[in-house]
C-alpha positions in Angstrom: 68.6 -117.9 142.5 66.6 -121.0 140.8 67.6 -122.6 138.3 65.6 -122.0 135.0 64.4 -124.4 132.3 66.4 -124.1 129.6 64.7 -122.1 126.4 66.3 -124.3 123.9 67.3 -127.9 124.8 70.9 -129.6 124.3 69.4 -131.9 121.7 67.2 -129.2 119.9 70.7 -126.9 119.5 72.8 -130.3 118.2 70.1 -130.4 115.4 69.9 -126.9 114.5 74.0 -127.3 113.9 73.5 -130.4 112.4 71.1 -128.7 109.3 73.7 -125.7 109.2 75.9 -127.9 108.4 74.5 -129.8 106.2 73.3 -126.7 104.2 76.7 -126.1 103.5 77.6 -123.0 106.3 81.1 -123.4 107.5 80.0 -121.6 110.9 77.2 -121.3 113.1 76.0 -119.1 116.2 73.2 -119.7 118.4 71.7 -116.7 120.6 69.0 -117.1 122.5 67.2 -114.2 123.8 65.8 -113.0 127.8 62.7 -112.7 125.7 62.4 -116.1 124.2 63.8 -115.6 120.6 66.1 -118.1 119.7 68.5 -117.4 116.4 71.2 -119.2 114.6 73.7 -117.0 113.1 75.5 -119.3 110.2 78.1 -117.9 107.6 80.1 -119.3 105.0 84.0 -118.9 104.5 85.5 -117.1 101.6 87.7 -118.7 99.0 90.7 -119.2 100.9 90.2 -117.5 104.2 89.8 -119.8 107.3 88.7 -120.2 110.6 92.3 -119.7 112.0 92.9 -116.8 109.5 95.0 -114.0 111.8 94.9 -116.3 114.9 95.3 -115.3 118.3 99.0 -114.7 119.7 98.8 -117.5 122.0 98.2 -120.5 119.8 101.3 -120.7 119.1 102.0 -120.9 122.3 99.3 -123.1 123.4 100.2 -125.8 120.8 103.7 -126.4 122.3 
């Protein structure tokens, strides 16, 4: 299998986080299509809910 260009470069993605970010989203997704489409999911936090809200059951355990 040959290796394909990539849709989206390394540096293109880095920006497209950076202006997320800067708009004020606390989180961001990129998906890029088979067909080409490329789109950034981005979402902002509630009051008081976090990003480790719940947690996974092996962080604790991890972190030791």
């Amino acid at each position: 299998m040959s290796k394909r260009a990539a849709l989206i470069t390394k540096s293109d993605a880095s920006r497209l986080f950076q202006a997320a970010k800067a708009a004020g989203y606390d989180r961001a997704r990129l998906v890029s299509h088979p067909d080409g489409r490329i789109e950034l999911l981005a979402e902002t936090l509630r009051e008081g809910e976090s990003s480790d809200a719940g947690g996974n059951e092996w962080d604790e355990v991890l972190t030791r």
